[in-house]
N, CA and C atoms as an extended XYZ file, in Angstrom:
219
Properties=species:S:1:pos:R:3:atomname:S:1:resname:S:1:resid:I:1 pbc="F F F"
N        47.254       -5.675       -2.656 N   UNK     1
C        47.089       -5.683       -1.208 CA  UNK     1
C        45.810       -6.450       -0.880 C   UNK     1
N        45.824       -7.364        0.042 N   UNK     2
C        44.739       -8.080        0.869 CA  UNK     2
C        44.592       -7.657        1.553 C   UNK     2
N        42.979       -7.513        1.772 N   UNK     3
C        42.503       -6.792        2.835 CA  UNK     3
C        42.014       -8.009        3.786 C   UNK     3
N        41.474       -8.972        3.118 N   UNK     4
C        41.139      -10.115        3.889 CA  UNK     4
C        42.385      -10.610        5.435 C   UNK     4
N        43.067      -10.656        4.889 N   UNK     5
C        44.349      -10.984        5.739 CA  UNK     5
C        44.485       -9.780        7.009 C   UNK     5
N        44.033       -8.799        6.730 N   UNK     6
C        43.885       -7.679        7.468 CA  UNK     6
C        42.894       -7.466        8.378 C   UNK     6
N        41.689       -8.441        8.458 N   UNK     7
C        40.519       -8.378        9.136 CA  UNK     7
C        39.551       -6.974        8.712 C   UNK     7
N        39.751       -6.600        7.556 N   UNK     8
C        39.134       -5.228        7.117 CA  UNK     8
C        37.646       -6.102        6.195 C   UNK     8
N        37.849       -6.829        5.494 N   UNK     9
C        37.003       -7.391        4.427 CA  UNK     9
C        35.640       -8.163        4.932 C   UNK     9
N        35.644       -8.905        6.080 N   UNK    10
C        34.251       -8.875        6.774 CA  UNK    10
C        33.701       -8.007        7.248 C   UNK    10
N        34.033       -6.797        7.209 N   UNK    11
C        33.755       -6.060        7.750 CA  UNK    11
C        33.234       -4.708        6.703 C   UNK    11
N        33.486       -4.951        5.611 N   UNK    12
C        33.335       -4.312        4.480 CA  UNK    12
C        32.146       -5.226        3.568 C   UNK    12
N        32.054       -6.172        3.969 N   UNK    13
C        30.523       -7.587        3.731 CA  UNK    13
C        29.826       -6.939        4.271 C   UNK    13
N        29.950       -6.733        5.552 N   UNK    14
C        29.237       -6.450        6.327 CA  UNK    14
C        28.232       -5.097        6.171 C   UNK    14
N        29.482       -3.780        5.822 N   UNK    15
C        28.519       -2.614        5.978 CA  UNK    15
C        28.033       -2.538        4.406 C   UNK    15
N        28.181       -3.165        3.549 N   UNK    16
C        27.733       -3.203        2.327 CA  UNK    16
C        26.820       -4.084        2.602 C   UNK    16
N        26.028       -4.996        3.363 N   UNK    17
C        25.017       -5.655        3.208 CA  UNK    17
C        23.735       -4.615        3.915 C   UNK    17
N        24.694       -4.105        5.066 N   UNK    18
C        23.561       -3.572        5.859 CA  UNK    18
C        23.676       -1.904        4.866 C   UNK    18
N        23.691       -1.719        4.218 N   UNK    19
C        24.155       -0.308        3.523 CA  UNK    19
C        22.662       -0.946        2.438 C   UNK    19
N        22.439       -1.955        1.742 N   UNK    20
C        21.563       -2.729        1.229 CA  UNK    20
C        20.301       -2.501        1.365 C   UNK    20
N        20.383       -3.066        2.629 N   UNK    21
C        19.064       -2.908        3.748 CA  UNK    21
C        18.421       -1.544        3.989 C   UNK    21
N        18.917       -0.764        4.384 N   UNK    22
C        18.869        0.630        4.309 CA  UNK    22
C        18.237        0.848        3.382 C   UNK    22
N        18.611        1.090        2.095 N   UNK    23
C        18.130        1.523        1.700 CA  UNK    23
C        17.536        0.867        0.347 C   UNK    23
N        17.076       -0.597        0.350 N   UNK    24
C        16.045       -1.124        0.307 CA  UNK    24
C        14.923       -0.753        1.170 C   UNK    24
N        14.877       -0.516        2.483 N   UNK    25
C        13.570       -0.283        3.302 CA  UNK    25
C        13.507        1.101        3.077 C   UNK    25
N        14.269        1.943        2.190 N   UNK    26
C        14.010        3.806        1.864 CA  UNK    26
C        12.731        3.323        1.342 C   UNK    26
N        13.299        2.951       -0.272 N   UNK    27
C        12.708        2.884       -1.029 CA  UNK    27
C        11.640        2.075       -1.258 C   UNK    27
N        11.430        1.067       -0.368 N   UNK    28
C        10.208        0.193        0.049 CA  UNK    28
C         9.200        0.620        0.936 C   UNK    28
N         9.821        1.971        1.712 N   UNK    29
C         8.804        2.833        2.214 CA  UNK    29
C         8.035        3.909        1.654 C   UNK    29
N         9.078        4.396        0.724 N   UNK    30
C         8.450        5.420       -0.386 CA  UNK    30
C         7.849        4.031       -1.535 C   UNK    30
N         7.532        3.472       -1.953 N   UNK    31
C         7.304        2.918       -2.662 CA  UNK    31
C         5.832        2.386       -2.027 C   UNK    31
N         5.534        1.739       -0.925 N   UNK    32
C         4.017        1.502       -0.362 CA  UNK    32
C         4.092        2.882       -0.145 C   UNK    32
N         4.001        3.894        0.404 N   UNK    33
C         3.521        5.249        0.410 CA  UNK    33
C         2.797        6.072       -0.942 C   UNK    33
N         3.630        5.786       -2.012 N   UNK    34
C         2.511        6.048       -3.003 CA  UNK    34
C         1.891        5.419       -3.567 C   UNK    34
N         1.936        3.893       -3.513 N   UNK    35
C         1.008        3.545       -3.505 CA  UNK    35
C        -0.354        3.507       -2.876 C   UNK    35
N        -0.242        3.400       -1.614 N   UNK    36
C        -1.132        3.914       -0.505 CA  UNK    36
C        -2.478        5.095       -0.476 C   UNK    36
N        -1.296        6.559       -1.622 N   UNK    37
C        -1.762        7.554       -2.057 CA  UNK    37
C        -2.591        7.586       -3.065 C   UNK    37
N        -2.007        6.834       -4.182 N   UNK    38
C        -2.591        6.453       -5.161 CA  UNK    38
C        -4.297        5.773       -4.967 C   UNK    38
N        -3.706        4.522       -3.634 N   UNK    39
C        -5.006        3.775       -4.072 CA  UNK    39
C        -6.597        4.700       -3.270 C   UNK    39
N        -5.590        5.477       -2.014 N   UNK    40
C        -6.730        6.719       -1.732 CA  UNK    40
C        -7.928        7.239       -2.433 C   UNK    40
N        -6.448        8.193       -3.726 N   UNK    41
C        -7.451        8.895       -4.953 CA  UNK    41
C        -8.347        8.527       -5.208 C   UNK    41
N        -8.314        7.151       -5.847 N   UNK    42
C        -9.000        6.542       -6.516 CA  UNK    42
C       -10.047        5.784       -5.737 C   UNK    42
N       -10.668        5.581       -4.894 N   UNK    43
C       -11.513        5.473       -4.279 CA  UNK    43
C       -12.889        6.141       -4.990 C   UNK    43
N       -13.958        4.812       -4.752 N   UNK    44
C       -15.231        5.219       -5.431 CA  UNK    44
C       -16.298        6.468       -4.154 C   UNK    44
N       -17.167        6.562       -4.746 N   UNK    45
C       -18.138        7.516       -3.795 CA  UNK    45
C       -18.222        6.550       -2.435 C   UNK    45
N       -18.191        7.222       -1.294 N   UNK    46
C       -18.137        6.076       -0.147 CA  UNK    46
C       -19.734        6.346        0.190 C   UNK    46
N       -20.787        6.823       -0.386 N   UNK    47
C       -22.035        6.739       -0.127 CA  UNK    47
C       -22.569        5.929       -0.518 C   UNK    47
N       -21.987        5.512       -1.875 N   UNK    48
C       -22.542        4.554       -3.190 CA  UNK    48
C       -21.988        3.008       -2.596 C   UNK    48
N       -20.958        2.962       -1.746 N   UNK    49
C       -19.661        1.637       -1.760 CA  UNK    49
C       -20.704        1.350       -0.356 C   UNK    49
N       -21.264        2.075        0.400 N   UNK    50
C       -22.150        1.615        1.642 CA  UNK    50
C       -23.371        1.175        1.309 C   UNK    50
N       -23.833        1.637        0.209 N   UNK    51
C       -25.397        1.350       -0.022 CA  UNK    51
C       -24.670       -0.039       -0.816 C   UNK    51
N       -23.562       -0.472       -1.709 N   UNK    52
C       -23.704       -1.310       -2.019 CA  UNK    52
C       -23.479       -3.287       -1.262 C   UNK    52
N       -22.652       -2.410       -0.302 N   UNK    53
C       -22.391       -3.454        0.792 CA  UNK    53
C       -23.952       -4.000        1.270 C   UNK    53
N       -24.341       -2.987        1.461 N   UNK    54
C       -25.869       -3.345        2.586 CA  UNK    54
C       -26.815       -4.129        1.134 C   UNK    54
N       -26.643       -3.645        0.311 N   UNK    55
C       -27.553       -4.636       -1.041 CA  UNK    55
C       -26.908       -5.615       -0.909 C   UNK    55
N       -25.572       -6.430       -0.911 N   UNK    56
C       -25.032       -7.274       -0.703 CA  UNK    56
C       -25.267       -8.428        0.228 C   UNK    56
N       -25.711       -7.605        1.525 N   UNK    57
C       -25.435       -8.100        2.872 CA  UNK    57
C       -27.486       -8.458        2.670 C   UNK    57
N       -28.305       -8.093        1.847 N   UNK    58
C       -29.298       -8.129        2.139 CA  UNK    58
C       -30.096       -7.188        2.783 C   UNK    58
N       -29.415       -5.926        3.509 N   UNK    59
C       -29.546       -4.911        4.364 CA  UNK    59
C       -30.754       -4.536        3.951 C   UNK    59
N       -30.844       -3.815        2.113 N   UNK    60
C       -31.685       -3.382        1.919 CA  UNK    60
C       -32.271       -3.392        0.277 C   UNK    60
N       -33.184       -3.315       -0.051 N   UNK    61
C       -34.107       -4.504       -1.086 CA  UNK    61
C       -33.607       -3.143       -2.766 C   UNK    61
N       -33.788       -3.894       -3.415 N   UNK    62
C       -33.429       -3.621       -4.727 CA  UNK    62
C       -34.222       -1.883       -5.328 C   UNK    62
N       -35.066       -2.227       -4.881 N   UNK    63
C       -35.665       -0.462       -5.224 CA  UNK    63
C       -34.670        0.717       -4.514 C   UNK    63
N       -34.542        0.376       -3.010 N   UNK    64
C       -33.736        1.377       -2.271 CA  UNK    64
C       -32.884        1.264       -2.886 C   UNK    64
N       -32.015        0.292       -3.065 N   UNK    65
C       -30.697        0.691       -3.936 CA  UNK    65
C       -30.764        1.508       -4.967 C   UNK    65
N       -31.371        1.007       -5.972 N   UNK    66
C       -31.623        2.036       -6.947 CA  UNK    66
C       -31.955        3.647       -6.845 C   UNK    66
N       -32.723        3.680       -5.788 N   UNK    67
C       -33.140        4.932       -5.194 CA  UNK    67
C       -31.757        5.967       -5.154 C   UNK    67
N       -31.303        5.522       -3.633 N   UNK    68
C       -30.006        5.857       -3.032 CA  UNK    68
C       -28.220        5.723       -4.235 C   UNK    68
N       -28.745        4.952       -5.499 N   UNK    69
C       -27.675        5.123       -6.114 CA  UNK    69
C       -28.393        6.474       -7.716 C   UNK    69
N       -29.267        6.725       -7.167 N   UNK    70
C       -29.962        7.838       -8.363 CA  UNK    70
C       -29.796        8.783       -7.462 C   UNK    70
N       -29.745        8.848       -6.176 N   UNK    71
C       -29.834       10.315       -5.914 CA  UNK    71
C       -28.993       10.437       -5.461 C   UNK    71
N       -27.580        9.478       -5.613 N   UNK    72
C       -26.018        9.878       -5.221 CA  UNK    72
C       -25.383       10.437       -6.746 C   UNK    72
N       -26.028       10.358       -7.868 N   UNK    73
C       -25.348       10.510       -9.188 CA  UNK    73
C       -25.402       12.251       -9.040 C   UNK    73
């Protein structure tokens, strides 16, 4: 039996492509989501990641750093 001839078979392209989609974007949502989680965890001290920006930026001179990263340990 042809289904083509029947007008059933584009239409069966059809919800099998978008059936695809679906749930490609499930799993592409759960998929950046733990990642997301993941990269959270893992995050360094955000006291230490500010003092190091501002040493970076020039903010503030090489002793303070040292200071502020000895008395974040």
């Amino acid at each position: 039996m042809c289904y083509w001839r029947e007008g059933v078979g584009p239409w069966v392209v059809v919800g099998g492509a978008l059936m695809l989609l679906f749930w490609g974007a499930i799993i592409g949502l759960v998929a950046w989501g733990i990642v997301r989680l993941t990269k959270r965890s893992h995050r360094e001290n955000g006291g230490f990641a500010i003092a190091r920006e501002r040493y970076a930026r020039g903010e503030i001179g090489k002793e303070e750093f040292d200071q502020i990263k000895k008395d974040l340990k």
